[in-house]
Each structure stands twice: as C-alpha cells, then as structure tokens.
SEFI-916982 format. One line per field, with one value per residue (C-alpha): x, y, z; chain. Coordinates in pm, 1 decimal. Layout:
% SEFI-916982
u = X|...
v = Y|...
w = Z|...
chain = A|...
% end
This chain:
% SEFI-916982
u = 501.4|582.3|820.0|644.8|390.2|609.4|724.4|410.8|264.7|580.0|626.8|210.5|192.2|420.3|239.1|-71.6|98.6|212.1|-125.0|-253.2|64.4|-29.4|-435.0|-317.1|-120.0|-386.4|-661.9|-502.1|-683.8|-706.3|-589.5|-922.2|-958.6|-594.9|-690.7|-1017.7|-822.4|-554.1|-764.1|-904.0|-555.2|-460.0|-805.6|-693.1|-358.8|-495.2|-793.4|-604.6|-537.9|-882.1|-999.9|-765.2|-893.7|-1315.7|-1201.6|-1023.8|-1322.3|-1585.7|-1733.4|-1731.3|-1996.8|-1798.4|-1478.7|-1585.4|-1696.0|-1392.5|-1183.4|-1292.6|-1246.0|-946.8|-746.8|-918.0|-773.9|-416.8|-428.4|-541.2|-279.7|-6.5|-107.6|-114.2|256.2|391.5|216.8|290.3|640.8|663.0|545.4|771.5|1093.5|911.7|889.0|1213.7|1330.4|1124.2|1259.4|1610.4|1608.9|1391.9|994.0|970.6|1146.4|1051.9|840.9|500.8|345.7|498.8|241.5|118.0|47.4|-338.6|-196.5|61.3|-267.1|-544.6|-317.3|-242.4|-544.7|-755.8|-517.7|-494.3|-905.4|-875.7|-595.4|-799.2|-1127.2|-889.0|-691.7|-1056.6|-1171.6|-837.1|-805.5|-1178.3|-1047.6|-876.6|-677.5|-551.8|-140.9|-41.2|287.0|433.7|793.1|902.2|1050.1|1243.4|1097.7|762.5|829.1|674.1|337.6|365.7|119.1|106.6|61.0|-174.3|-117.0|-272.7|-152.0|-329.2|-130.2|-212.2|-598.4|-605.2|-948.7|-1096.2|-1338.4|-1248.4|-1206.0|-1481.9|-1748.6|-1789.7|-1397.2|-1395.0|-1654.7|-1489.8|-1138.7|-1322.8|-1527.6|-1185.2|-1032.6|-1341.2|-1306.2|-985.4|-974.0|-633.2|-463.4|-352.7|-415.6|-234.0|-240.6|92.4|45.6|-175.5|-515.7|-631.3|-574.3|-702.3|-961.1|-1273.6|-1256.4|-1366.5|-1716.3|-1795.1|-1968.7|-1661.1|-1436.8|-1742.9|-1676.7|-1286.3|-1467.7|-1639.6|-1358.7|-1206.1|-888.8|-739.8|-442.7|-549.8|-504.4|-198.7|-100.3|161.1|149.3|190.6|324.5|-67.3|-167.2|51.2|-80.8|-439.2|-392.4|-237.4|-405.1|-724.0|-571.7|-469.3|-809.1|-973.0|-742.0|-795.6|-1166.1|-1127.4|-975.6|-593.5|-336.5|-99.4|250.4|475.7|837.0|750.5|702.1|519.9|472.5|164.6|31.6|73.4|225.1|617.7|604.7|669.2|556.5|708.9|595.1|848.7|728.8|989.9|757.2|756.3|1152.3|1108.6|748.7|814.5|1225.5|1173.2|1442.5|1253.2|1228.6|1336.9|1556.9|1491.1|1763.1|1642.4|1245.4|1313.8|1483.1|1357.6|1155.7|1216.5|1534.5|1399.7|1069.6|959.7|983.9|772.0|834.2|592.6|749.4|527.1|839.7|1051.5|1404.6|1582.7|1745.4|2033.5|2076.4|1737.7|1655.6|1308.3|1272.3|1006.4|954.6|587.4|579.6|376.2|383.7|555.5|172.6|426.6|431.7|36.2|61.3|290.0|525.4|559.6|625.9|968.9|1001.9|970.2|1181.6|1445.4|1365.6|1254.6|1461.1|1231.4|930.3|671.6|656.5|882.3|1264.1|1552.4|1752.7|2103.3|2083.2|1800.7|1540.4|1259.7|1076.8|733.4|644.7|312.4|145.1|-143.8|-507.8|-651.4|-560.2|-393.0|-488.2|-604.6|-876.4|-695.3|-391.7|-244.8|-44.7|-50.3|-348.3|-485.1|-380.9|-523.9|-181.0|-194.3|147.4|160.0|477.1|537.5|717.0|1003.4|1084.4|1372.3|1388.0
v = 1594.0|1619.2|1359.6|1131.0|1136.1|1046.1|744.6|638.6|629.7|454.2|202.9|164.3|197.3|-82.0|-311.8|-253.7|-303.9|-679.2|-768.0|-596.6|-814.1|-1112.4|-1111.2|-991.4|-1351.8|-1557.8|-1436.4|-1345.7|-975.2|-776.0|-446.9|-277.5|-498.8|-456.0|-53.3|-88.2|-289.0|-54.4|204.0|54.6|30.0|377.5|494.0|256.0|438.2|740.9|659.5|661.7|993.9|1130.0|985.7|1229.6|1495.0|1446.4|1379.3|1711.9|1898.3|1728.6|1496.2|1146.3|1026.3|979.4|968.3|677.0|401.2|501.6|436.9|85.1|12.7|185.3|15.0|-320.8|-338.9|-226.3|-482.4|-739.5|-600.8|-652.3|-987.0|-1113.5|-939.3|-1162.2|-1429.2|-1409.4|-1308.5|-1652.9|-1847.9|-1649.0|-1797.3|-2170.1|-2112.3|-2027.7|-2296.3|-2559.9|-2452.2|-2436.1|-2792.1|-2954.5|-2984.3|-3298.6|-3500.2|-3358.5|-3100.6|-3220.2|-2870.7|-2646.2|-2303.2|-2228.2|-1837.3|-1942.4|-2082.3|-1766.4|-1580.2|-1796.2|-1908.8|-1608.4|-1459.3|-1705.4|-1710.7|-1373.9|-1347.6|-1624.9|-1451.1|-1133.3|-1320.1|-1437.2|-1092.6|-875.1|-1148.8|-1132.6|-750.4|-742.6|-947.8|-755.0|-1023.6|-911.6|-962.6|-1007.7|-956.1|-1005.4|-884.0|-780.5|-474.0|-439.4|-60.3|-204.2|-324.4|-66.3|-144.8|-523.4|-579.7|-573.4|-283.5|-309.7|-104.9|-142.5|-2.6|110.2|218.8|276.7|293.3|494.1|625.6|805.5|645.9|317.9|287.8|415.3|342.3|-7.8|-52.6|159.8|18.0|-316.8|-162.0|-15.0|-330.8|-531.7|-263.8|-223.5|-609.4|-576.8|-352.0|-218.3|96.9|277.9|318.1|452.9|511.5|536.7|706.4|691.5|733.7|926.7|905.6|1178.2|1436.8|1233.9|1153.1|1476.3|1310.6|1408.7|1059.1|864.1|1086.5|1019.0|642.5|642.7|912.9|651.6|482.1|563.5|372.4|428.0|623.0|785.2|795.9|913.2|961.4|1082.0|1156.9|953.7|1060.0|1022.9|1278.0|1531.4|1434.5|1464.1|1805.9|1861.3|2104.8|1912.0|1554.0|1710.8|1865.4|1510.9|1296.2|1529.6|1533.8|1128.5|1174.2|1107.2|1314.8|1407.6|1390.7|1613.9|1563.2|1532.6|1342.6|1360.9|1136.8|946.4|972.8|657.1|482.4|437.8|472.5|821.7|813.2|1054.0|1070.3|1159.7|1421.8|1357.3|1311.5|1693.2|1688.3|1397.9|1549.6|1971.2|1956.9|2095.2|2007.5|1839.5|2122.1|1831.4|1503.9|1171.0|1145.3|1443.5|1368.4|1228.1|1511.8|1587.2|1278.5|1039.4|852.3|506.8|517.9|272.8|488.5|443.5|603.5|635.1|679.3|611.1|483.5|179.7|340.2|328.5|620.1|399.4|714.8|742.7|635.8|397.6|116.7|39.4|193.2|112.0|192.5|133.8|226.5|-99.4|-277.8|-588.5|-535.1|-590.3|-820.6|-1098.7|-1065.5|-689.9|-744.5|-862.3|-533.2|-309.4|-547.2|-393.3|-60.1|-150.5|-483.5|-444.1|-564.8|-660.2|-786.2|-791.3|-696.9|-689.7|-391.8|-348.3|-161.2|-365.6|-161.3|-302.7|-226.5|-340.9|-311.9|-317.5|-498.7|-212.9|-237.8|-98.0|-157.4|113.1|133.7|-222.6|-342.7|-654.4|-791.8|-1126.2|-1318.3|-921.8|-956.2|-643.6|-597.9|-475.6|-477.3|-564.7|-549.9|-630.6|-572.8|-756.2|-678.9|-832.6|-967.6|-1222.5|-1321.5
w = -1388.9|-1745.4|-1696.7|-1478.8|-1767.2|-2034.1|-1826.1|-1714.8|-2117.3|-2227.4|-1974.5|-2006.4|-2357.6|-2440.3|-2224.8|-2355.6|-2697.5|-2633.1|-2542.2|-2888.7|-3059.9|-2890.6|-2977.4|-3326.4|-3343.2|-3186.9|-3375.9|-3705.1|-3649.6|-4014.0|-3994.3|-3913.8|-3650.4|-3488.7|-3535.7|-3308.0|-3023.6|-3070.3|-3012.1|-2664.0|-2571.1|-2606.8|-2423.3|-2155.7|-2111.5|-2108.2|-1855.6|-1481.6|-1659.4|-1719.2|-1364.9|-1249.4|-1450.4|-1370.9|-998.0|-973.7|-1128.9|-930.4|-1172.9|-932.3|-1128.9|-1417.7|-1231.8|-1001.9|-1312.3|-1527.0|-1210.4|-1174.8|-1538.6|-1576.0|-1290.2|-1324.4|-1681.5|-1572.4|-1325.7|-1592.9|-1814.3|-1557.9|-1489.4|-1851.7|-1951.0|-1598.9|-1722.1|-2081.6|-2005.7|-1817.2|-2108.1|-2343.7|-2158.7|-2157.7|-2526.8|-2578.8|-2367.9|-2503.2|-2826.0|-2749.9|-2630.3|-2809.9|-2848.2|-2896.5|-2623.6|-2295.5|-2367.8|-2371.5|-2438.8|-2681.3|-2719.8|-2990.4|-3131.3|-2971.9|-2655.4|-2601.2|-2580.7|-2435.7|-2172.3|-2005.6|-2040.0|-1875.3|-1611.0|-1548.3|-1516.4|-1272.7|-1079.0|-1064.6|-918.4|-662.2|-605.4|-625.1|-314.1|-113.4|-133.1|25.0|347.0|599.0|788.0|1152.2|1207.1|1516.6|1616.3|1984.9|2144.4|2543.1|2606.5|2977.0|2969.4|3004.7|3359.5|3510.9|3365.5|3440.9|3174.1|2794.9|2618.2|2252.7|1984.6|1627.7|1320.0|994.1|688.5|348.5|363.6|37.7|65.0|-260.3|-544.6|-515.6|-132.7|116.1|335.1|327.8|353.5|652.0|864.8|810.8|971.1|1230.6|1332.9|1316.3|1575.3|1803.4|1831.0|1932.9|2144.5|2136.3|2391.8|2095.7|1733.1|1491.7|1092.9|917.3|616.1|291.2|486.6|182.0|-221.4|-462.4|-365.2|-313.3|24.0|214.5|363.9|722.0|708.2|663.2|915.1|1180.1|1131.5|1225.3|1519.9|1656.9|1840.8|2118.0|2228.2|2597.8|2539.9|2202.1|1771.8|1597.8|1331.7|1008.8|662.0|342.7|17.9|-99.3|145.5|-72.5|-354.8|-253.0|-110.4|227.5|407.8|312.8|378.1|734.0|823.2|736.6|906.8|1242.6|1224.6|1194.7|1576.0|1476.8|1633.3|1370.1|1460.3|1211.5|1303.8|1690.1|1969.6|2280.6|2603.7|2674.8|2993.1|3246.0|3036.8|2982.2|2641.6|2396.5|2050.7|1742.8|1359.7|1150.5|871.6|620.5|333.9|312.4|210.0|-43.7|-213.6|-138.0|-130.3|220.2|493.6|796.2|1128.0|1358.5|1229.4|1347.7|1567.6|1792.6|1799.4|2146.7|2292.0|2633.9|2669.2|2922.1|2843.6|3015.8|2823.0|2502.5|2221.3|1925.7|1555.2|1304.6|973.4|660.2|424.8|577.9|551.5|909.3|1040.3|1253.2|1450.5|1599.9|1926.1|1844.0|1994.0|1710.8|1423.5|1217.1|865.3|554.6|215.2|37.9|18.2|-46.0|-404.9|-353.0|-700.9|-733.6|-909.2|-886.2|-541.2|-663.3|-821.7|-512.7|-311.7|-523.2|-357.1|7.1|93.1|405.0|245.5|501.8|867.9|1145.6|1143.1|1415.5|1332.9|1457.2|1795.9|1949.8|1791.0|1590.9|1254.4|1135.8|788.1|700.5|378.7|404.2|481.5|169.1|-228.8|-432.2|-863.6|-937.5|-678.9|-618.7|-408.6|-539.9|-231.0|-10.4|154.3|370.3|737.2|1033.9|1282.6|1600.4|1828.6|2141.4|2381.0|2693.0|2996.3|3002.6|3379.5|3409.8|3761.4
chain = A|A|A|A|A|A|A|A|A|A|A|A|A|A|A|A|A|A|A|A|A|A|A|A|A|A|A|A|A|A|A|A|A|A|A|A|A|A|A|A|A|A|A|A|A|A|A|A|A|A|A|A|A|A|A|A|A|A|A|A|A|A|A|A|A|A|A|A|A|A|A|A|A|A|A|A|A|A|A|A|A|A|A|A|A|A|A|A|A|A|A|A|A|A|A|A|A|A|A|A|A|A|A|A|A|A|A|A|A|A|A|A|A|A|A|A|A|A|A|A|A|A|A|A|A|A|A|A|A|A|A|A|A|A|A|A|A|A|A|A|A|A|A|A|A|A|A|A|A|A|A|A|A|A|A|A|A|A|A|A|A|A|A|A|A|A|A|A|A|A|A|A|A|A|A|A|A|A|A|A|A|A|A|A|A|A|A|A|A|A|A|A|A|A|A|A|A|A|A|A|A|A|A|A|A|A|A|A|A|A|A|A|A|A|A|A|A|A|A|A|A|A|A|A|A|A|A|A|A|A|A|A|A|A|A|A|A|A|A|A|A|A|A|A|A|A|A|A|A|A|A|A|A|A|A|A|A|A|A|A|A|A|A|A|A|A|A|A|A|A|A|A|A|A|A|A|A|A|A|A|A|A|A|A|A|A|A|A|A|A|A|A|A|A|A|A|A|A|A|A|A|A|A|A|A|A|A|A|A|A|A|A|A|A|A|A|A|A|A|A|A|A|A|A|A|A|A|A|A|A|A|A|A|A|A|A|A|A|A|A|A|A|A|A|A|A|A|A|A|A|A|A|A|A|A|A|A|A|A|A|A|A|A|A|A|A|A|A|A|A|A|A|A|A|A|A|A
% end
C-alpha cells in the first residue's frame, strides 16, 4: 500500500505541478500567489485520499462532497496535461520549422494555458453528460449447440457498476429500467458491482431485487469487490438476487447452455491459488452444451472450454486518451472478439464511471447478446 501510495502522489503530484507551472506562466503569478495555488494542488492530491479515510469511518457527509470535487478535478487535471501535452509538441513543432510560414498560430505562455483549459471544461460538460447515458450494445452470433432450442437465447451483461458515493440510486434504477425493457433470459454482472464501503443500502439491493429474468442472475467478483470488503461486497451482491459463481459452473435448466465464473481475482488481490482452474470449470457438464464464462478481467485462458467468455473491467480507458494507455495492458479493449478455437470474448466498456464522473468517447453499456441457432439446411 505504501508503495502504491508513493506512486500514486508522484505520478499525481507532478501533474498537478504542470498545471501550477503553466498558470504561473500565463498569469505571471508572484510568489505568494504560486504558494496559494500550490497549496490547492497538494490538497487536491491528497483528497481521493481523505475520501477514503471519512468513507471508512462513516463520515459520507463529508466523504460524499469531497468525492465529487476531488475526482472532478483529477479528471480536469488529466484532461488539461493530454491537452497541454498536445500543444506542447505543436509548439515545438511550429518552432522547429518555422512560425512564420505555415504556422498560422504559434501559442503563446497565455495560449499554452487558456487553451487547454477551456477545452478541457468543455470536454468535461461533454464527458459528465455521456457518462449519465447508458447506451444498450447489442451484439448477435449463432451457436450450432443452440439447435435444440430453435430459438434465440438473451442474455445481458452488467460490469463495472461501481456503486459507492458517487454512484447510486438514480444510476441503478436507470440500469434496471433499461433491462426490464429488454427483457432478457439471463442477466449477469461481471465484476465491479460495488466500490468502497458506501454501498450497503437494503434500498439499492431491493432495486436490482426487483427483476426477475427467466433462467436467473449471476454473477462474479471484481477486483473492487476486494477492495470494498469481501464478505460484505458478497452479502450485497446476493441480497441484489445474483448468484455468485466462485470458480464454478453449473447447468441451467432447459436450456443447453452451462454458465461458470471464474474467481481468479482472489489469486491476483489475496496471492491465493484458485480451488478450480479455468480449464476444469466444465467438468461434468454436458459436453454438447453452450458454455458461458464470466471472468471480470479480459485475459483468455486458451485452454478453457467457453464458448463465450464476458468480461469487464477495461471501462475502454473511459477518457480519451488514457484509453490508449490501458490498451497497452488489455489489447482486448472493448466489444466483440473471435478467439482462436471458435470461442468468443465480449469486452465490456462498463455501465457505471470509476474516479472522475465522466467518460470521454466510452460511453456506459447495458449488453445485450443474443445467440442464434445455427441451422444450415
């Protein structure tokens, strides 16, 4: 944790100090002046911090506002360093070869600020509305081992709901209306449902409680859940009416179709070995059935037997540009994927917002997949 820390202030710390540099240089700040915005700076590092700190002790009052501000700011912080970054190389570039020939606009010390940091507010009134609209994805594929059913079989997928201060009641009841619309045979969440500790309401459990798909909820932990506590992130995601699936699998009745959740979060967050591996979670099961894996992170165990695999946790970088960043990590970004083997993997962009309230070109998603029989006379 230590360690995490000391990244998290230096990586943080020197991106609040280029905007401090840059409004320095624009506005020509004395040294009392640079002190007081320094000074913002460093409370602003050290807020997602103390949000932590008055969450864990109960104090949401306090907790909840200094959430908002705290992760609204990193967000605008993040935007202005891409942007001002950006600028920085047309600088150099205009400088390099020449300002007065082709390049029209050479910034100035007011420009390298101004410009960024009007775009960045405009980019976060645009992020703040698209991470409030859940869009519904639908994604469609045929599967020979649905024959039997002659019919299509609905499943939609939540991931990454991250409910705590900044994500609750209102966000729910908008997923819930999108899946009682849609009316799918199963549902299931892959991970993140919770963040932090303030999400243990019997009135937001009773929400998710209210549907009631055909052939049932499951469900499998995130890394978030661990985080958050587990035995109290499990109790809340059962009482929502998930089955949680922890490194098994089961059959679902009338249907041709067995669904597993792999638990392997445990080995990454507790160093714990998983009881069953990937590969055997469909032991015993019908061999002719459509087998579905949940798995929260979108690595692909080439072993395993899915025939799709749903996972979450990327939220597609949720902020251009970082989503260039994680692609580094998860080449499997978002969306659908044909995997050697004739299996398939979904990746999910996430249907809530993580830190900063916005999402800038990774809007929310509700999932819904539907497989076909697949009859060729």
């Amino acid at each position: 944790m230590s360690l995490f820390l000391f990244i998290y202030v230096l990586i943080y710390g020197a991106m609040n100090a280029y905007v401090l540099l840059r409004a320095r240089w624009a506005f020509d700040l004395s040294a009392k002046g640079t002190l007081w915005i320094a000074g913002i700076c460093a409370f602003m590092v050290a807020a997602p911090v103390l949000v932590r700190v008055f969450e864990s002790r109960g104090l949401e009052s306090i907790a909840r506002p200094l959430a908002y501000l705290a992760f609204s700011w990193f967000g605008l912080v993040f935007l202005f360093l891409s942007l001002g970054m950006a600028l920085e190389i047309y600088r150099l570039a205009a400088l390099a070869l020449g300002k007065g020939t082709a390049w029209r606009f050479y910034p100035g010390t007011a420009a390298m600020f101004w410009v960024p940091m009007v775009l960045s507010i405009a980019l976060f009134v645009y992020g703040y509305s698209e991470a409030a609209k859940v869009r519904v994805e639908r994604v469609g594929m045929s599967s020979a081992k649905m024959n039997p059913m002659r019919r299509k079989v609905r499943i939609a997928q939540v991931s990454d709901i991250h409910l705590g201060l900044m994500t609750g009641e209102k966000r729910i009841r908008r997923i819930v209306d999108i899946l009682k619309a849609e009316n799918p045979d199963i549902i299931v969440s892959t991970g993140d449902l919770v963040d932090g500790v303030t999400f243990d309401s019997d009135s937001l459990s009773a929400i998710f409680a209210t549907l009631s798909p055909r052939y049932g909820m499951f469900a499998v932990l995130g890394n978030h859940e661990y985080y958050a506590g587990l035995d109290k992130a499990i109790a809340f995601t059962e009482k929502s009416g998930f089955r949680l699936l922890r490194g098994e699998a089961l059959e679902i009745n009338t249907l041709p179709l067995s669904i597993a959740g792999a638990d392997f979060v445990s080995r990454m967050t507790t160093g714990e070995d998983p009881q069953v591996t990937e590969s055997a979670l469909f032991d015993g099961l019908p061999e002719d059935n459509f087998n579905l894996l949940l798995k929260h992170v979108p690595y692909v165990d080439s072993s395993g037997l899915q025939d799709l695999q749903l996972s979450g946790h990327t939220h597609k970088g949720q902020i251009f540009p970082f989503s260039l960043v994680v692609r580094m990590f998860y080449p499997r970004i978002a969306g659908l994927y044909y995997m050697d083997g004739g299996s398939w993997l979904y990746v999910s962009r996430g249907t809530g917002v993580w830190g900063p309230p916005i999402r800038v070109l990774s809007p929310p998603e509700v999932t819904i997949i539907e497989i076909s029989p697949d009859i060729r006379d």
